[in-house]
C-alpha positions in Angstrom: 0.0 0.0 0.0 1.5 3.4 -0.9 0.9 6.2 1.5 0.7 9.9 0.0 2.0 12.6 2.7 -0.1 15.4 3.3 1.9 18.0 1.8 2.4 15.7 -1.7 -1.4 15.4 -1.6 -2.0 19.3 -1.3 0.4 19.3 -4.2 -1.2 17.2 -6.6 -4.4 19.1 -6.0 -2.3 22.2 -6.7 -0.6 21.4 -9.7 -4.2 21.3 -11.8 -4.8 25.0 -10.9 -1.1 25.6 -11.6 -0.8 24.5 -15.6 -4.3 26.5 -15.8 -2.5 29.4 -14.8 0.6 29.0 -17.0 -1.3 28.2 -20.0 -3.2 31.4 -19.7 0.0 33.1 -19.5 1.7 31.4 -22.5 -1.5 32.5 -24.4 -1.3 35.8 -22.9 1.8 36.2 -24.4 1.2 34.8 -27.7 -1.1 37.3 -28.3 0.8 40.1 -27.7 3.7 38.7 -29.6 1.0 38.4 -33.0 -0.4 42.0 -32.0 3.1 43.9 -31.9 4.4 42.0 -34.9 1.2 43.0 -36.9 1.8 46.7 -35.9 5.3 46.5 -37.3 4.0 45.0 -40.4 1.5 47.0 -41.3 1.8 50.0 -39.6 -0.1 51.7 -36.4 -3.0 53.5 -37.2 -1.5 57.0 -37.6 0.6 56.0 -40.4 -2.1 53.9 -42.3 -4.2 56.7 -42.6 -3.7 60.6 -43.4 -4.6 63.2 -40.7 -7.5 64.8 -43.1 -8.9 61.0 -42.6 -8.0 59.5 -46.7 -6.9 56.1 -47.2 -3.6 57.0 -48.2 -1.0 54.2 -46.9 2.4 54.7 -47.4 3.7 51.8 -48.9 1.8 52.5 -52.2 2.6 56.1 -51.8 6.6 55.3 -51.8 5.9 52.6 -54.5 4.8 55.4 -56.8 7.6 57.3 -55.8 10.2 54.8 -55.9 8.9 54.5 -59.8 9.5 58.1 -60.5 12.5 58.1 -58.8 13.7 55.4 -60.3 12.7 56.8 -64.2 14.4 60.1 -62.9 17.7 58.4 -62.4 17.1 56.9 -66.0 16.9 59.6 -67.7 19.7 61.2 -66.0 22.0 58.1 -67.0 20.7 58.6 -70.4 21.8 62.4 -71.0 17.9 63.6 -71.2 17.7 67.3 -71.9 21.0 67.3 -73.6 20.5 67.8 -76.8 21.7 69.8 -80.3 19.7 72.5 -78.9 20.7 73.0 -75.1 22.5 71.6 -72.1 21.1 69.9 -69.3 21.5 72.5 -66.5 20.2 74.9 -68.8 17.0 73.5 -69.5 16.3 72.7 -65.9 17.5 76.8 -64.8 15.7 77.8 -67.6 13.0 76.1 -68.8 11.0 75.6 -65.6 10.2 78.9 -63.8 9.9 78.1 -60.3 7.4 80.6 -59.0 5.0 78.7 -61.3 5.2 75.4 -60.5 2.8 72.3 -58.9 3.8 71.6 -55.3 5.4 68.4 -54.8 3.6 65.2 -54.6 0.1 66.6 -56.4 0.4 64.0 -59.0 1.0 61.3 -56.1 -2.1 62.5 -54.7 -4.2 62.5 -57.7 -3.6 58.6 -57.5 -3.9 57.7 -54.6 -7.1 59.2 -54.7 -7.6 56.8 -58.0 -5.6 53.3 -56.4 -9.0 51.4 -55.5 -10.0 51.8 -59.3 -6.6 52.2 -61.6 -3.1 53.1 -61.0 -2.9 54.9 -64.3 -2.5 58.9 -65.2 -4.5 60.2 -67.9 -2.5 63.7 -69.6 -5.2 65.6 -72.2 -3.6 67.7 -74.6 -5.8 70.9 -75.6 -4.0 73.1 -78.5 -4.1 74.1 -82.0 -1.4 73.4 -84.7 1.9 73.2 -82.6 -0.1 70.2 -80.7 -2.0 68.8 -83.7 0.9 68.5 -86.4 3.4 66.3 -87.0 7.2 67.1 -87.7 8.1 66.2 -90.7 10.6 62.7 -91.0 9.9 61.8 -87.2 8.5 58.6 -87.7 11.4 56.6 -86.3 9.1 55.3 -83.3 6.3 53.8 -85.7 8.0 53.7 -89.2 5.4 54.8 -91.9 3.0 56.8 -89.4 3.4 60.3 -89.7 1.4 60.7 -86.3 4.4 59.8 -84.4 6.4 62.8 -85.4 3.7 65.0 -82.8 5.0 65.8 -79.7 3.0 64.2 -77.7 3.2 60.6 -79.5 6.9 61.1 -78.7 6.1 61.9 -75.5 4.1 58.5 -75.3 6.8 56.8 -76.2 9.3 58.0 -73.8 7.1 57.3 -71.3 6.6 53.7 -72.0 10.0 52.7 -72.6 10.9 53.7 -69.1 8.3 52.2 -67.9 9.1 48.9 -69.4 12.7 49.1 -67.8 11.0 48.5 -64.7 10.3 45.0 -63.4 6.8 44.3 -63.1 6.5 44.4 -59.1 8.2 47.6 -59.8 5.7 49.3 -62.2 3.6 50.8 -60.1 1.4 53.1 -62.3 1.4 54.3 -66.0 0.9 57.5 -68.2 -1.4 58.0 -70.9 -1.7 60.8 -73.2 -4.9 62.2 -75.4 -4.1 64.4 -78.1 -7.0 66.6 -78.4 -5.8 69.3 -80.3 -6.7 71.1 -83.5 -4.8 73.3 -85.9 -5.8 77.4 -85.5 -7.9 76.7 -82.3 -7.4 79.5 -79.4 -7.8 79.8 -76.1 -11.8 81.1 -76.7 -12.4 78.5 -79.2 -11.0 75.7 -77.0 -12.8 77.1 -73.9 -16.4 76.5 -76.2 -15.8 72.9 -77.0 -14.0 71.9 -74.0 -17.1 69.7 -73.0 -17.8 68.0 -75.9 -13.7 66.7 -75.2 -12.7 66.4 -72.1 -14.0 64.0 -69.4 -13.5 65.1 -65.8 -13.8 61.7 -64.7 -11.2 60.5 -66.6 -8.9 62.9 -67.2 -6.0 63.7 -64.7 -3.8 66.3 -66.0 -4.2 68.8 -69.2 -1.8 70.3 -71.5 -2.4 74.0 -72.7 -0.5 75.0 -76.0 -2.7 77.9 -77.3 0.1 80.3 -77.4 0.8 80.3 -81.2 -2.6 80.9 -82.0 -3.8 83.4 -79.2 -1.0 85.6 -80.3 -1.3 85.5 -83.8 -5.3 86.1 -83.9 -4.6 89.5 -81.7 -1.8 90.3 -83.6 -3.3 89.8 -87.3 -6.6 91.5 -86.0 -5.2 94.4 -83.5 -8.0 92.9 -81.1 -7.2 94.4 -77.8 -3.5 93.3 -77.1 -2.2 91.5 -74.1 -5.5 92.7 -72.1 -7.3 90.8 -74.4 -5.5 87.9 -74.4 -5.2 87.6 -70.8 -9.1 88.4 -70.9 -9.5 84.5 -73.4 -7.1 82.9 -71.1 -8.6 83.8 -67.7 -12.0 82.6 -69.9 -10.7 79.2 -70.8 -9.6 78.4 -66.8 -13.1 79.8 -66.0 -14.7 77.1 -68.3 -12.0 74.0 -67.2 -13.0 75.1 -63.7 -16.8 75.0 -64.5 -16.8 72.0 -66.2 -15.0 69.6 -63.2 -17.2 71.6 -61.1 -20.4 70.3 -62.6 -18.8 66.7 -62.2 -17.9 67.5 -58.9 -14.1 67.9 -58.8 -11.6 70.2 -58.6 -10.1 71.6 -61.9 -6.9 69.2 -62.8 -3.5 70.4 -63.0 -2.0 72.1 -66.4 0.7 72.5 -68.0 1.3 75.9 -69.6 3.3 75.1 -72.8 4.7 77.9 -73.9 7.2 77.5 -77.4 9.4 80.2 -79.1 8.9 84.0 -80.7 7.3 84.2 -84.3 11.1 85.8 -85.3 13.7 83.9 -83.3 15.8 83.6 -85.7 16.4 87.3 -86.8 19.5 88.9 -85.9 17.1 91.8 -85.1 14.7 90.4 -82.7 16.9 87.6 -80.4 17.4 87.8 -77.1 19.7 85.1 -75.2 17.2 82.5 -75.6 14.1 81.8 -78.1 11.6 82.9 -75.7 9.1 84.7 -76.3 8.9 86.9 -73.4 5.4 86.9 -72.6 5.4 85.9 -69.1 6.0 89.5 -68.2 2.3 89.6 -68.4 1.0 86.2 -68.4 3.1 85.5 -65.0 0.5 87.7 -62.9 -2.2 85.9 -64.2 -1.0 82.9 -63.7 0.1 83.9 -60.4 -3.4 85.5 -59.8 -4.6 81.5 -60.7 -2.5 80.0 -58.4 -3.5 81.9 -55.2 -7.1 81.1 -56.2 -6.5 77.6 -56.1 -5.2 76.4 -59.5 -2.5 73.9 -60.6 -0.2 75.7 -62.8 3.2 74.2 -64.1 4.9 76.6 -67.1 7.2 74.3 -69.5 9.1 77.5 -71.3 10.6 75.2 -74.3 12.2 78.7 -76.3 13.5 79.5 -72.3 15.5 76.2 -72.6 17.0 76.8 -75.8 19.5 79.9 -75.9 20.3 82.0 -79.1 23.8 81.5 -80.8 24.9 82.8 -84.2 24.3 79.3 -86.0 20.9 80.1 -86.2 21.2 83.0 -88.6 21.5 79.7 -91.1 18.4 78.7 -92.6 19.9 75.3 -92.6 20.0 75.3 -88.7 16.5 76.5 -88.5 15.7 72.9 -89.0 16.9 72.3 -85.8 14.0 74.0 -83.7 11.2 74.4 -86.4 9.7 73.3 -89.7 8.4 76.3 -90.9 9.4 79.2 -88.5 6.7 78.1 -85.7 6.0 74.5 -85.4 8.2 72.8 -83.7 11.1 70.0 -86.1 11.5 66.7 -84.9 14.3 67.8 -82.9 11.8 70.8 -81.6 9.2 68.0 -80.8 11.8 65.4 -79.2 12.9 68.5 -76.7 9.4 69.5 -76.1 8.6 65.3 -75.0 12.0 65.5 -72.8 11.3 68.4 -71.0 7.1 67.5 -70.3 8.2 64.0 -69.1 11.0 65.6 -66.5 7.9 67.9 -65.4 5.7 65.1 -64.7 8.1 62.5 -63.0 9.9 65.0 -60.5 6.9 66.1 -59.6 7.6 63.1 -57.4 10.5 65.4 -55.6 13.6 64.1 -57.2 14.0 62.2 -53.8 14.0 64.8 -51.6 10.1 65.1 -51.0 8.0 62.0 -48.9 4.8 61.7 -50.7 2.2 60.0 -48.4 0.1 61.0 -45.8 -2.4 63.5 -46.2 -3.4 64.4 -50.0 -3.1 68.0 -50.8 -6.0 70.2 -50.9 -7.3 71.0 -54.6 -10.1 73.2 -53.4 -10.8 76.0 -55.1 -12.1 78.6 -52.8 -12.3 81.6 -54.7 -14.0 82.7 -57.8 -11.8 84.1 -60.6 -12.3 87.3 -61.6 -12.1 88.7 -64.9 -9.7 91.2 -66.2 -11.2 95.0 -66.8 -10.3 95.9 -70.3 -10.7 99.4 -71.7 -9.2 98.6 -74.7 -12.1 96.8 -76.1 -15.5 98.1 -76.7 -18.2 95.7 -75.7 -21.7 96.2 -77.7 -24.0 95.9 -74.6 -25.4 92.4 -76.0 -21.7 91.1 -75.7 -21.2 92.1 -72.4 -24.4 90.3 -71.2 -23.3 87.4 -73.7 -19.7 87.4 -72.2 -20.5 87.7 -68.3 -23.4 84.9 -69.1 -20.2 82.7 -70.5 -18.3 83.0 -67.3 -21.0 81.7 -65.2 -20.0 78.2 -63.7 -23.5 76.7 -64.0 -23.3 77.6 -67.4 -22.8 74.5 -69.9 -21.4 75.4 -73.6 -22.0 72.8 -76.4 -20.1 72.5 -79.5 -21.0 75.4 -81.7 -20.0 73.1 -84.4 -18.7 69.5 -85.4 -15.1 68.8 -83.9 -13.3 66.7 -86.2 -9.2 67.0 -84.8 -7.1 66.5 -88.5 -3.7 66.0 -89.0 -2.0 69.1 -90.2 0.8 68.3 -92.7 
C-alpha cells in the first residue's frame, strides 16, 4: 500500500490550478507577440491613414515614388535634356520657372485618390497646330505613321520605354496621353468645345499649347493686345474650372506650354534664348490662378534653348522648327523631354515623402475677370460674355469637332 504525505497530496491538488495558470499566460503572451508583430507589419494606425482622414498608406505612396524616382535616375543616365539644342542645366534653370510650379507630390495624390479603381494617369492635350501637327521625318518610333512625329506621340513613347525598364513588381502606375488638339484653335475657341472633349472623370492632367494661336489672332486682328489675351485665357480656366465643377471635382492640374517667338531667328529680334517673353504679363495671371487655387506648371521650351549665331542659317532652323513656328522633330523630341522631366519630379527628385495626407485641390475663390478698356463691348456682348463666365453655365459645340492632322 503506498501512502501519500499530506503535503504531496496538497500538491497534486495544486498542480491542476497551476498548468491553468501557466497556459493562460503562454497565451497571454502569444497574443501580444502576433499583435506587436502586426503593428510592425502594417503599420499603427496614424501612419495607415492621413490626418484629413484619406486612405492613403504609405507603402503604395513610396511605391509610386520609388517608380518616379527610379525613371528620374534613367533619364539622367541617359543624357535627357541634352540635346543639339541646349544643355542639361540649362534646361532645368531655364526652362522651368519656379514661381510657377505644382507643389510636390500633387500627382501622387491624384492617384492615390484613383488606387482602388486604376493606377494609371491620364494627360489631355488641348492646343491648335503646334499640338496637332506632325514634324516632318519623325516617324522613327512607328515607321510609316506620320502621327508619331507630334510631340505628344513622342512623348508617349518616352514614357513607356521607361516604364518597361522596370520590373513588373516595380511598375507601379502608367501614363497615358490624349491628343486633343486642333490646328488654329485658341484659347476662346477651346474654352467653347472643351465639353464636348474632355471627361472630368477621366482625365487627370491637361496640356495647354494655345500660345501660337492666341498671339497671332490678336496680332493679325489688332484685337485688344495682351489685355485681351489675358481676358481669353482667364476665360478658358473659367470654363475648365466650370466644367470639373459640374462633375464635382476640382479643376486638374496644367501644363502651360509655352514655345518660341514668331522671329527667333532674326539677328534683329533675339534675345539670349528663343523665348518669347510673354510671361511678363502672363506671369501675374498665372500667379493670380495659383492663389485662387489652381494647378499651374509653365514648360518654357524657347527658355531652354539659348540663341547662338548658328541660327542666322536657314539650314539650322531645322533644328527648332519646320516652318518658323512649329516645332522639327528635334523641336518636338525636346518639347517630350522636358514634359516627361515635369511630370516624374513632380515626385521630388528624392527629396520630397509623398504620403500621408493628399493635398487640398479646393478651389475657394471665384476668378475674376480682367477689366479691359481697350475693347468696346456692344452691350449684348457684355451680357453674352458675363453669361459665359457663369459656372453653371454649360457650352455645347458650336459646331462639329473633327481633330485632323496638319501636314
Amino acid at each position: 500500500m503506498v501512502t501519500v504525505s499530506k503535503k504531496e497530496h496538497h500538491d497534486q491538488q495544486l498542480l491542476p490550478n497551476r498548468q491553468a495558470v501557466i497556459g493562460f499566460y503562454v497565451i497571454l503572451f502569444v497574443l501580444l507577440g502576433v499583435l506587436v508583430n502586426s503593428r510592425w507589419l502594417f503599420g499603427s494606425d496614424n501612419n495607415t491613414s492621413s490626418s484629413s482622414g484619406s486612405n492613403t498608406h504609405p507603402s503604395q505612396a513610396s511605391g509610386f515614388q520609388r517608380q518616379a524616382n527610379t525613371i528620374l535616375q534613367h533619364t539622367v543616365d541617359q543624357g535627357l535634356l541634352t540635346t543639339e539644342l541646349s544643355q542639361r542645366e540649362f534646361v532645368l534653370a531655364n526652362g522651368f520657372p519656379s514661381q510657377w510650379q505644382w507643389p510636390p507630390c500633387l500627382l501622387d495624390g491624384i492617384l492615390q485618390a484613383k488606387k482602388t479603381t486604376t493606377s494609371e494617369l491620364n494627360v489631355a492635350i488641348l492646343g491648335g497646330s503646334t499640338s496637332a501637327r506632325a514634324a516632318y521625318n519623325c516617324d522613327k518610333y512607328n515607321v510609316g505613321n506620320p502621327v508619331e512625329g507630334r510631340y505628344s506621340n513622342i512623348l508617349q513613347q518616352l514614357v513607356r520605354a521607361q516604364e518597361n525598364k522596370l520590373q513588373q513588381e516595380e511598375s507601379a502606375f502608367r501614363i497615358n496621353f490624349q491628343n486633343l488638339a486642333q490646328g488654329s484653335t485658341n484659347s476662346l475657341y477651346s474654352a467653347m468645345h472643351m465639353d464636348t472633349l474632355l471627361l472630368p472623370n477621366e482625365t487627370d492632367v491637361v496640356i495647354w499649347d494655345h500660345g501660337p494661336d492666341d498671339d497671332q489672332i490678336l496680332t493679325k486682328h489688332n484685337f485688344g493686345g495682351e489685355a485681351e489675351e489675358l481676358r481669353r485665357l482667364e476665360f478658358w480656366f473659367t470654363r475648365l474650372k466650370a466644367l470639373y465643377g459640374q462633375a464635382g471635382k476640382p479643376p486638374p492640374p496644367i501644363i502651360v506650354l509655352r514655345w518660341w517667338r514668331r522671329t527667333w531667328w532674326s539677328r534683329k529680334t533675339h534675345g539670349p534664348t528663343l523665348d518669347s517673353n510673354q510671361m511678363d504679363y502672363l506671369g501675374p495671371l498665372f500667379s493670380h490662378l495659383q492663389g485662387l487655387g489652381f494647378d499651374i506648371a509653365v514648360v518654357n521650351v524657347g527658355a531652354a534653348i539659348p540663341w547662338t549665331s548658328r541660327f542666322r542659317s536657314k539650314e539650322s532652323h531645322r533644328l527648332v522648327s519646320d516652318d518658323g513656328l512649329h516645332p522639327s522633330c528635334s523641336g518636338a523630341t525636346f518639347a517630350a523631354q522636358m514634359l516627361e522631366h515635369l511630370l516624374y519630379s513632380n515626385w521630388g527628385n528624392g527629396t520630397e515623402s509623398c504620403g500621408g495626407a493628399l493635398p487640398s485641390r479646393t478651389i475657394v475663390k471665384q476668378p475674376m475677370k480682367h477689366n479691359n478698356n481697350n475693347v468696346s463691348w456692344s452691350p449684348q456682348d457684355q451680357l453674352l460674355w458675363e453669361d459665359l463666365f457663369r459656372e453653371d453655365a454649360k457650352l455645347g459645340s458650336i459646331n462639329s469637332w473633327e481633330p485632323k492632322l496638319l501636314m
